[in-house]
C-alpha positions in Angstrom: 108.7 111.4 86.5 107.0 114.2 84.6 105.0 112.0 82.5 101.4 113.0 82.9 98.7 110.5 83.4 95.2 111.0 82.6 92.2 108.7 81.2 94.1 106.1 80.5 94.9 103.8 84.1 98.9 103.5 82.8 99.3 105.6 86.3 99.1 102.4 87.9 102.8 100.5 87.1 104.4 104.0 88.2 102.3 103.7 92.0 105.1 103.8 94.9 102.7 100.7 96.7 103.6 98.9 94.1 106.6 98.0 96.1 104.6 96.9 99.2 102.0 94.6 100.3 98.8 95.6 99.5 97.3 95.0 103.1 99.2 98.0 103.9 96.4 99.7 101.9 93.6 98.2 103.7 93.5 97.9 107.0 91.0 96.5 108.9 90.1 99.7 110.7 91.1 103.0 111.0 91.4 103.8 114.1 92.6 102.0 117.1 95.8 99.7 116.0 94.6 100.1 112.8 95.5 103.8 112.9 99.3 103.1 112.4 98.5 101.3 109.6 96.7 103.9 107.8 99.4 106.0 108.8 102.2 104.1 107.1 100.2 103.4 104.1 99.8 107.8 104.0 103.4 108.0 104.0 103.7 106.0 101.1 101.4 107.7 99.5 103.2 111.8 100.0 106.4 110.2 97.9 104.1 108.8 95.0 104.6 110.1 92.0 101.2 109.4 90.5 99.4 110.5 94.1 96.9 112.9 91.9 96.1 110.1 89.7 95.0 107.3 92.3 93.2 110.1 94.3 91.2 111.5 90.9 90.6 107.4 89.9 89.5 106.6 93.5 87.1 109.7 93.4 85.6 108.5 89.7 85.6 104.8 91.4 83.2 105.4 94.0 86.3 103.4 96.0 85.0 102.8 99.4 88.2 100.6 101.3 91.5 101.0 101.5 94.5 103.9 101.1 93.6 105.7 97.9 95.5 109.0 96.5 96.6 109.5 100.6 93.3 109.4 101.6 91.2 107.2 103.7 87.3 105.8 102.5 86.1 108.8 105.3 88.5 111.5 103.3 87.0 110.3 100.0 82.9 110.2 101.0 83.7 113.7 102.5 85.2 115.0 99.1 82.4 113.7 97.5 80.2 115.3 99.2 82.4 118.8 98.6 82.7 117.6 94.8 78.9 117.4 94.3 75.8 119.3 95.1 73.3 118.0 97.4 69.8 117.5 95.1 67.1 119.4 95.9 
């Protein structure tokens, strides 16, 4: 698909999680069993075709649970923190 998606959230119907459930997107915990999880939901996430999208919305969002974009809520708040400048 070489549509591009941008303000508008019509990104959404063309997500590849569409086709799964959405617990695979938030899992309990990350790490112990829960590490699989988040694992699985990452691989679903490298074949999306709208990856850039979710990430960028998540970002905006302030999304704080779940598989976003490929990344986990850790990923994210450390991206923020790269994204924007620590006040002084």
């Amino acid at each position: 698909m070489n549509r591009l998606y941008h303000e508008s959230e019509d990104w959404v119907r063309h997500g590849a999680c569409r086709q799964y459930d959405p617990e695979l997107f938030f899992p309990v915990s990350s790490s112990g069993p829960g590490h699989q999880t988040v694992e699985l939901a990452k691989a679903v996430c490298r074949s999306c075709p709208v990856r850039r999208e979710c990430l960028r919305w998540a970002l905006r969002a302030g999304e704080a649970d779940g598989v976003w974009g490929g990344t986990t809520p850790e990923e994210r708040r450390y991206m923020r923190r790269e994204l924007v400048p620590a006040a002084s």
